[in-house]
C-alpha positions in Angstrom: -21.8 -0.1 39.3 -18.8 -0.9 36.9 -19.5 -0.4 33.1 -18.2 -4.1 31.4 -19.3 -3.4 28.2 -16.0 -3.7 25.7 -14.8 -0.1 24.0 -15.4 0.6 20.2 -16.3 -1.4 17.4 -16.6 -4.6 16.3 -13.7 -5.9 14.5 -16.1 -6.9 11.0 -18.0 -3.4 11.8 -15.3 -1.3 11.8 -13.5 -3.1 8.4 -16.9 -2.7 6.9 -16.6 1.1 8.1 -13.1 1.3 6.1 -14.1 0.0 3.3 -12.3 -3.5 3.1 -15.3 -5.5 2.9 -19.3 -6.3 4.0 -19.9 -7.3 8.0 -20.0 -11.0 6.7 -17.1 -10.9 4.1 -15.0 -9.3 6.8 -15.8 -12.2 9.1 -15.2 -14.6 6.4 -11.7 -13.1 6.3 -11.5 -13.4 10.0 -12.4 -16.7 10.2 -9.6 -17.5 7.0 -6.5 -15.7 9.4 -6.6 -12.9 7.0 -6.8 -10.7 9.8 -4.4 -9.5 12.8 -5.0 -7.0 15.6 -1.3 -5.6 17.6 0.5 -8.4 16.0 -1.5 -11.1 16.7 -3.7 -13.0 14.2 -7.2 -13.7 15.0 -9.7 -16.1 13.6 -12.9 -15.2 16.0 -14.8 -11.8 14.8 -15.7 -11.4 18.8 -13.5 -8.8 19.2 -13.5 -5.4 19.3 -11.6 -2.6 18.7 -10.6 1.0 18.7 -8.9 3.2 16.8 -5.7 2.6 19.0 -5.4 -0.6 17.9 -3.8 -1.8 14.8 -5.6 -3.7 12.3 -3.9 -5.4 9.3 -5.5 -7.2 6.3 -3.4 -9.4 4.4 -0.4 -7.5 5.1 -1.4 -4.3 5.0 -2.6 -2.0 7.7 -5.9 -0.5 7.8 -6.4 3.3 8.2 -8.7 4.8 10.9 -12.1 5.1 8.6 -13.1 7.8 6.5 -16.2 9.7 7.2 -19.1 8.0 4.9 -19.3 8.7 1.3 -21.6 7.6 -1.6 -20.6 7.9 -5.0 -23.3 7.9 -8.5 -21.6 6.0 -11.0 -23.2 5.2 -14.6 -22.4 1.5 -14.9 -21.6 1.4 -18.8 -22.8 -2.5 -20.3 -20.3 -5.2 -20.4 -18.3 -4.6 -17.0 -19.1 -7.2 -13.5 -19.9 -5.8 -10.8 -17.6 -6.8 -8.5 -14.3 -7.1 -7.2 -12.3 -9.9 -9.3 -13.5 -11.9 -12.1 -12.8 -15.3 -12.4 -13.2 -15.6 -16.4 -10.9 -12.3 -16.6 -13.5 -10.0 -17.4 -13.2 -5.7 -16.9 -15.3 -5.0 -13.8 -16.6 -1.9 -12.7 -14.0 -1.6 -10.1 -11.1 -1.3 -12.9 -12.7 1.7 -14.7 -13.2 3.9 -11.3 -11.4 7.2 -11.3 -7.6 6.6 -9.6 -8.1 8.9 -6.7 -11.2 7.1 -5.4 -10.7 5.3 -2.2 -11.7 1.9 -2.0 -15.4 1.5 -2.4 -18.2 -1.3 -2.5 -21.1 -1.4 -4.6 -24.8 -1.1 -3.2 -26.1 -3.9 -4.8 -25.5 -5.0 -7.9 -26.6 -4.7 -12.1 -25.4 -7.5 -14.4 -23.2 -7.7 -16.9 -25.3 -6.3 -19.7 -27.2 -4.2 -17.3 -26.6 -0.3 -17.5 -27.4 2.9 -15.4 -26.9 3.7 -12.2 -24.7 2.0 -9.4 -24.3 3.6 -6.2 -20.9 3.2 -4.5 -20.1 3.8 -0.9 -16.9 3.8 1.3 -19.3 2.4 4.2 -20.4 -0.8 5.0 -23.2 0.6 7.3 -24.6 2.6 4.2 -24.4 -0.2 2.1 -26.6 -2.3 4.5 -29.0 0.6 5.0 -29.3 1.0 1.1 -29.9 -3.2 0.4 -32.1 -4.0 3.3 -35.7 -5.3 2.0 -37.5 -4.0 5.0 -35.9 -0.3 4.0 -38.1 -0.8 0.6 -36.1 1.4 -1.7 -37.4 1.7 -5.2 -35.4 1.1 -8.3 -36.5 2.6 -11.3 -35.3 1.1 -14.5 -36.1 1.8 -18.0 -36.8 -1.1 -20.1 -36.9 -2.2 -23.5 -38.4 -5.4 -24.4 -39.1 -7.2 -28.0 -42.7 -6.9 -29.4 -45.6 -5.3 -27.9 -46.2 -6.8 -24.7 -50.2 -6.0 -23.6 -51.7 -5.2 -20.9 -53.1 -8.2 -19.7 -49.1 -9.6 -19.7 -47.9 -6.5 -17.9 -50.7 -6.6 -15.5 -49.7 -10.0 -14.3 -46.5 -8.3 -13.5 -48.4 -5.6 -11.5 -49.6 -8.5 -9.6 -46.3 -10.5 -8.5 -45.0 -13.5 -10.5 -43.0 -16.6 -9.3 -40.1 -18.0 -11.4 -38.6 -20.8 -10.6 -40.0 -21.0 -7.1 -38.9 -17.3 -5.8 -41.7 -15.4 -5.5 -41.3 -11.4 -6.8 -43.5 -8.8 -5.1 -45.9 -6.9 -7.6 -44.2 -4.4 -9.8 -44.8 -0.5 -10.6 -45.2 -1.0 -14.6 -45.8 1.7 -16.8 -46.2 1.4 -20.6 -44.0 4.3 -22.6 -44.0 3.8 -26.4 -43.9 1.7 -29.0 -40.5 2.1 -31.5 -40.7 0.0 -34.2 -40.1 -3.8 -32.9 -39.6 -2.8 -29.3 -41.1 -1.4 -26.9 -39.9 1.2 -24.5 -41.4 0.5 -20.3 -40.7 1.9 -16.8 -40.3 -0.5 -14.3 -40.2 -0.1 -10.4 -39.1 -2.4 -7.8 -38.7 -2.8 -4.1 -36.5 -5.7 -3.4 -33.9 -6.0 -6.2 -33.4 -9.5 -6.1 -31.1 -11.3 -8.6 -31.9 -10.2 -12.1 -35.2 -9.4 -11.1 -36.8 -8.3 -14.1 -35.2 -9.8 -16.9 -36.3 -12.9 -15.1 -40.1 -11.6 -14.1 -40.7 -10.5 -17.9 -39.0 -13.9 -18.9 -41.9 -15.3 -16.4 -44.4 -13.8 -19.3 -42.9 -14.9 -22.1 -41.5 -11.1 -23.1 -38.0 -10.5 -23.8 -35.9 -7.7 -22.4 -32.7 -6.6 -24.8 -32.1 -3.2 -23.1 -32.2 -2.4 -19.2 -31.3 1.1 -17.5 -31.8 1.5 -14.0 -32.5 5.9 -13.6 -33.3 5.6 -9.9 -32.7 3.8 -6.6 -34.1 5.3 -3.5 -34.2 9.3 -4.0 -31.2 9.5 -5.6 -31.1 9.4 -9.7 -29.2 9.0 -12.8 -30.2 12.3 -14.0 -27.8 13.5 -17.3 -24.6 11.1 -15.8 -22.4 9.9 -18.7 -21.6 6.3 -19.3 -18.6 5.8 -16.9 -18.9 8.6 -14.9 -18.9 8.9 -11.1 -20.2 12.2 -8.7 -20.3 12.2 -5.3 -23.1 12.6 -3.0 -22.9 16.0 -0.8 -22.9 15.7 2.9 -26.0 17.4 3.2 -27.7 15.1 1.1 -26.8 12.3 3.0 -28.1 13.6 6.0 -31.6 15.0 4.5 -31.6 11.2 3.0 -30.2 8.9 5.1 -29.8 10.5 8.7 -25.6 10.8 7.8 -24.2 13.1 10.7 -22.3 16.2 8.5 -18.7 16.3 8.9 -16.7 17.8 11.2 -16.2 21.7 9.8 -18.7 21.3 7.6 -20.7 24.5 7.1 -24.0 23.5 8.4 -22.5 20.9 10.6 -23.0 24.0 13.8 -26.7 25.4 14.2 -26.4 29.3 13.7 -26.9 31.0 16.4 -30.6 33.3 16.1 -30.0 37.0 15.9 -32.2 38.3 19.0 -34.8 40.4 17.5 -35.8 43.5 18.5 -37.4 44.0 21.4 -41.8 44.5 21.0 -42.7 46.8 23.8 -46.0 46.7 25.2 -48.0 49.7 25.2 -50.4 50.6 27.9 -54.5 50.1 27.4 -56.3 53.3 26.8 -57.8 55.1 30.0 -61.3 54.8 30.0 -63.1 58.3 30.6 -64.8 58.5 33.8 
C-alpha cells in the first residue's frame, strides 16, 4: 500500500518556523499573493513544502529555518509591542540588539507595561507558550493608588467580568503599603488583553505601575531595562520538550562505563 500523504510542511507552518510570521498571519499573506513557491505565486495555504523548494516573501527568499530559540527581553515602558506602528511610535522590535534574527513576541505587554517579554524565532513555540489550555502563569508586580482591602482584592481572587469578558480568579497577594500606593503580586493564567489593569479597574482601584517578573517557569530575575538573554537549549528541553541541537553536548546519551564485575561467592559447606 502506497503512502499519499504530501512530504514536509505546511507552507504557513514552515514560515511560522522561520520566523516571518504566526500560522494565521502567514496565511493571511498567502491569501494577499505575498507569497511564491519555485516561481509561482500562490494564494491557497494548502500546500506543502520542503526544504528543496523555494519560498519567497515579498521579494525576498526565505532561509531553511533555524533551530528554535527563545529570547528574555526586559520590555522598558513606552515602546508597542509589535511590528509597525501606525501613529509612528518606537516598538520593541526597533530597540532589539542588530544581530538578532527576526523574532516574534509571545504575547504581548502594553505600551506602559514593563518587564518581561519572551521572544522566539518559532511560531510553534510561540503557540505552545499563548495557548489557554497550556495555563501558564504570569506573575506581575503591581502598584495601584490607595490601599485597596481585602474584601476588593478578594473579589479578584474570585473572577470578575468587565465589559462582558469574563476573567478567571486571580492569585493576589498583598506586599506593602508605600506611602499613597500600594505595592501587590498578581498571577494569571490566561493573559487576555490588558488583563489586569482592566480587572482592578473592575473594582474601582487604579494601577499606575505594572511589571510582569514571570511567565511560565522562566523569570525576569536581575534583567536590565532593554536587555535581552537567550534561553539555553537545555532549558528548552527540561521546559518545553525542545529536541537539543545537533552537536550539542548533551544532545548524545553517554555511553555507561561497565562496572566491575560482582563475583558470586560460594555458600559455606555445612559440617556433616
Amino acid at each position: 500500500m502506497s503512502d499519499d500523504t504530501p512530504k514536509g510542511d505546511r507552507i504557513a507552518k514552515h514560515l511560522s518556523r522561520a520566523g516571518i510570521a504566526s500560522r494565521r498571519a502567514a496565511e493571511r499573506m498567502i491569501e494577499a499573493g505575498r507569497v511564491s513557491v519555485n516561481g509561482k505565486t500562490i494564494t491557497s495555504p494548502a500546500l506543502n513544502v520542503t526544504e528543496s523548494d523555494r519560498i519567497v516573501v515579498d521579494g525576498r527568499e526565505v532561509g531553511t529555518p533555524e533551530r528554535p530559540r527563545l529570547w528574555l527581553y526586559h520590555k522598558p515602558a513606552g515602546l508597542v509591542t509589535s511590528a509597525s506602528d501606525e501613529k509612528g511610535r518606537e516598538t520593541v522590535f526597533d530597540t532589539l540588539p542588530e544581530d538578532m534574527p527576526r523574532v516574534m513576541s509571545v504575547g504581548r505587554l502594553d505600551l506602559n507595561s514593563e518587564g518581561l517579554l519572551l521572544l522566539t524565532n518559532d511560531g510553534g513555540i510561540k503557540r505552545q507558550l499563548e495557548l489557554p489550555s497550556t495555563g501558564w502563569l504570569r506573575k506581575y508586580r503591581v502598584r495601584v493608588k490607595g490601599a485597596p482591602s481585602e474584601a476588593l482584592l478578594e473579589t479578584l481572587r474570585k473572577g470578575v467580568t468587565s465589559d462582558g469578558e469574563k476573567f478567571q480568579p486571580m492569585d493576589v497577594k498583598f506586599d506593602r503599603q508605600q506611602g499613597a500606593n500600594a505595592w501587590l503580586t498578581v498571577g494569571i493564567r490566561e493573559g487576555k488583553n490588558r488583563e489586569v489593569r482592566r480587572a482592578f479597574a473592575e473594582i474601582g482601584v487604579s494601577v499606575n505601575r505594572l511589571l510582569r517578573v514571570s511567565y511560565g517557569p522562566f523569570c525576569l530575575n536581575d534583567l536590565k531595562p532593554g536587555a535581552v538573554e537567550e534561553i539555553k537549549p537545555k532549558v528548552l528541553r527540561d521546559q518545553l520538550g525542545i529536541a537539543l541541537p545537533d552537536g550539542h553536548a548533551e544532545a548524545k546519551a553517554k555511553p555507561k562505563r561497565p562496572g566491575p564485575k560482582r563475583v558470586k561467592k560460594p555458600a559455606p559447606r555445612k559440617p556433616r
